[in-house]
Structure formats: structure tokens, C-alpha cells
PAKE-343344 format. One record per residue (C-alpha): x negated, y negated, z. Coordinates in pm, 1 decimal, padded with zeros to 6 digits. Example, Ala and Ser with C-alpha at 12.3 -4.5 7.8 and 13.67 -1.06 7.14 Angstrom:
2
east  north  up
-01230.0  00450.0  00780.0
-01367.0  00106.0  00714.0
This chain:
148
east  north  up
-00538.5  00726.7  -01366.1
-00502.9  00955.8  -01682.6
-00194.8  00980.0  -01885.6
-00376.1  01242.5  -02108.0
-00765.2  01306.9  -02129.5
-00792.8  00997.2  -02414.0
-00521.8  00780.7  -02352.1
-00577.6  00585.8  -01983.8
-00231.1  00482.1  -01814.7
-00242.1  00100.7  -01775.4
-00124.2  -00076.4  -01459.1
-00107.0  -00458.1  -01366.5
-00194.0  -00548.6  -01043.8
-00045.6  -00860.5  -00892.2
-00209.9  -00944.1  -00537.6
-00300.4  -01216.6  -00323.8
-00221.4  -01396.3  -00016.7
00090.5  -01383.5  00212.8
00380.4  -01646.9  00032.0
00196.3  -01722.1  -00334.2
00512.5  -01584.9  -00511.2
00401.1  -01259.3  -00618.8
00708.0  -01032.7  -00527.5
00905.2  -01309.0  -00736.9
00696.1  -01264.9  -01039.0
00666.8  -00923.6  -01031.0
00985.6  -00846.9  -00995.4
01020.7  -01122.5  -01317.9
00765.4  -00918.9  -01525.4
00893.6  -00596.1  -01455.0
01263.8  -00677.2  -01594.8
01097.0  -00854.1  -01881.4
00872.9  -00518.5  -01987.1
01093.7  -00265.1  -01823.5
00852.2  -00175.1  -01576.4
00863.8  -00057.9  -01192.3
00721.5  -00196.0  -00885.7
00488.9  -00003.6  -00623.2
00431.8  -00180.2  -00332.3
00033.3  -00244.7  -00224.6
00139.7  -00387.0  00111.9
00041.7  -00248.5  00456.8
00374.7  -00381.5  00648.9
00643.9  -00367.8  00364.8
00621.5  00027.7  00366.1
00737.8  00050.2  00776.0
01091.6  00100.2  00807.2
01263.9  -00209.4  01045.4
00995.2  -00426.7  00983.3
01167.6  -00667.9  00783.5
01081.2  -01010.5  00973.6
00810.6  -01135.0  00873.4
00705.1  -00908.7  00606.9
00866.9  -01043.0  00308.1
01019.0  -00753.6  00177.8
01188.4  -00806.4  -00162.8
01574.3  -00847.2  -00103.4
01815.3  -00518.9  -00139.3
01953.4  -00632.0  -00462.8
01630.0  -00748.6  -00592.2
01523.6  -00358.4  -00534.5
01890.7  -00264.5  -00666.1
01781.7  -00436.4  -01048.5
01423.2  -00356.2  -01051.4
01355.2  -00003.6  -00858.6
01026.7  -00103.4  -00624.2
00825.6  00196.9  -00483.5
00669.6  00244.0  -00115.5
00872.4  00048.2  00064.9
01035.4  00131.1  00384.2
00913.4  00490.8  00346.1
00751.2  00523.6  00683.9
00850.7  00482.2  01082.0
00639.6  00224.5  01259.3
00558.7  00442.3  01512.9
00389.5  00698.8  01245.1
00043.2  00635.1  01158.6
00000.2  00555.6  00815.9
-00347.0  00521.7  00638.7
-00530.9  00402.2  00258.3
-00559.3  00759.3  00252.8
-00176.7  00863.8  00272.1
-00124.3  00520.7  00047.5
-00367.2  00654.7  -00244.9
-00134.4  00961.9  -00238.0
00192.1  00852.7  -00230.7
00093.3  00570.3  -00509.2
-00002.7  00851.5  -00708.1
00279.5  01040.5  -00694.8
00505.2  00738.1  -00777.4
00278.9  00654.5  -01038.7
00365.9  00968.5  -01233.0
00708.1  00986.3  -01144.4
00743.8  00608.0  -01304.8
00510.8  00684.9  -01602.1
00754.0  01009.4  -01658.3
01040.3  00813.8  -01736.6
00872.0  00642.7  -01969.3
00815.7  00313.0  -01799.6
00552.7  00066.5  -01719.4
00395.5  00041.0  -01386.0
00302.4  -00325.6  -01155.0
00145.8  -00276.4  -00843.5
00203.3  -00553.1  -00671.0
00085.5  -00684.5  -00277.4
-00178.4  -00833.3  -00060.7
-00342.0  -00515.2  00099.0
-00663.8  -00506.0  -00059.3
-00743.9  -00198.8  00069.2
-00419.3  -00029.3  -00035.4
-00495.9  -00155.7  -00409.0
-00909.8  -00053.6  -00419.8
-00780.0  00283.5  -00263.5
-00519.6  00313.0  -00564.6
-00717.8  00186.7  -00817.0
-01065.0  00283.2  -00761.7
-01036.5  00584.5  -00496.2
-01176.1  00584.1  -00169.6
-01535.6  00764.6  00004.2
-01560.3  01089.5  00116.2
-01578.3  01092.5  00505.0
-01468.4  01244.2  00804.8
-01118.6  01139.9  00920.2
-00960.1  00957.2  01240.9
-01095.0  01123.2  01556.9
-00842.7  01056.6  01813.0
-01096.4  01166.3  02134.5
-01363.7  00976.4  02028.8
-01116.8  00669.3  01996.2
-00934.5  00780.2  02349.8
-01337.1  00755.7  02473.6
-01379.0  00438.3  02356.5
-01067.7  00314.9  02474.5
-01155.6  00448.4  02838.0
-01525.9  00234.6  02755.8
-01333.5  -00061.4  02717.8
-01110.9  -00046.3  02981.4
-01438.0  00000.2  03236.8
-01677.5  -00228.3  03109.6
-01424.4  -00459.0  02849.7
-01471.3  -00481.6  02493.8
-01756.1  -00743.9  02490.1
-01975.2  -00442.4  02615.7
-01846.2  -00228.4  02299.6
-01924.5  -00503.5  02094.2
-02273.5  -00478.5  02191.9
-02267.3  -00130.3  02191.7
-02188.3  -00188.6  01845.8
């Protein structure tokens, strides 16, 4: 990410595992250097999903504003792809204000995707996943497997 053609935009990434304290200590960091949150995690940005996902608290996001959470309905599909692009867009709004950025979460994808882009490729193909899906349902998934 490029604040200006010389001068690189810096970002600290906190990630790991499910329950090692890293919404806590982000959210710690980012009052101490007056930074902003976006959310790397793959559940935290569905809407309703708020058992079992460890979402930081309202008033935690009240004090410290946190980014891509609850921003999608879970029955919308939502991709690295879609991630990459709405980090990037928070990413400048953040950086416009004048503040410092933590991206913060367990999705490993979500974070390579943000940080270091993602391949070029063809996208979902829903009929060739509807095939498959009629595969499996014939001859089970083992045979996919296989197949494979």
C-alpha cells in the first residue's frame, strides 16, 4: 500500500489463533497510538453472527472505531477478493484522517489477500459447482475425492 510513490503506508498486523487475546491488544495499541482497527476475520464481518465469533464488544468499537465488521448478510457470499477491496478502501479512508492503521484477526487468507494481493484467475463458477454437487450426490464425495 502507497501513501505517496516514496513514502510506503505502514500497517501492524496482529493475527493468530481463535482466543490468544488479540482483539484485546489491539484494541490496547490502537488507543495508545491513535490508530484504527480493520478486521482480518472471515466470521466477524457477517451481520448476526455474534456467538461464537468473538466480536469486539459495542463500546469497545464505540472508543476505538474497528473496520469490516458486521458489514455483510450471512446469506451473501463474501470472498478474499471482496475482503482485499473493502480493506483497501478503509485503509485510505483511516490513513485520510490522519491515523494509524492495525489489522488485526485470524483469517490468514483475508490478511495475505490485504497485504500481499491475491493471483489472477478465473472466478467462482456456480454450474460447474451445481455439477459437482449433482456428482456427489450420485456417487458421494469419496468418488470426488478420487476424482480429485
Amino acid at each position: 500500500m502507497e501513501k505517496t510513490k516514496t513514502e510506503k503506508i505502514k500497517i501492524v498486523a496482529i493475527v493468530g489463533p481463535t482466543g490468544v487475546g488479540k482483539t484485546s491488544l489491539s484494541i490496547e495499541l490502537a488507543s495508545f497510538f491513535d490508530a484504527e482497527i480493520i478486521s482480518a476475520d472471515s466470521r466477524q464481518v457477517y451481520r448476526f453472527m455474534d456467538i461464537g465469533t468473538a466480536k469486539p464488544t459495542k463500546k469497545e468499537r464505540e472508543d476505538i472505531p474497528h473496520h469490516l465488521i458486521d458489514v455483510v448478510s450471512p446469506d451473501r457470499d463474501y470472498s478474499a477478493a471482496l475482503f482485499k477491496r473493502d480493506a483497501e478502501a478503509a485503509l485510505a479512508d483511516i490513513v485520510s484522517r490522519g491515523k494509524r492503521v492495525f489489522l488485526t484477526g485470524g483469517t490468514g487468507l483475508y490478511v495475505r489477500a490485504f497485504l500481499e494481493g491475491l493471483f489472477t484467475g478465473p472466478g467462482r463458477d456456480d454450474s460447474v459447482r451445481g455439477a459437482l454437487l449433482k456428482e456427489a450426490e450420485a456417487f458421494g464425495r469419496e468418488y470426488l475425492h478420487k476424482e480429485l
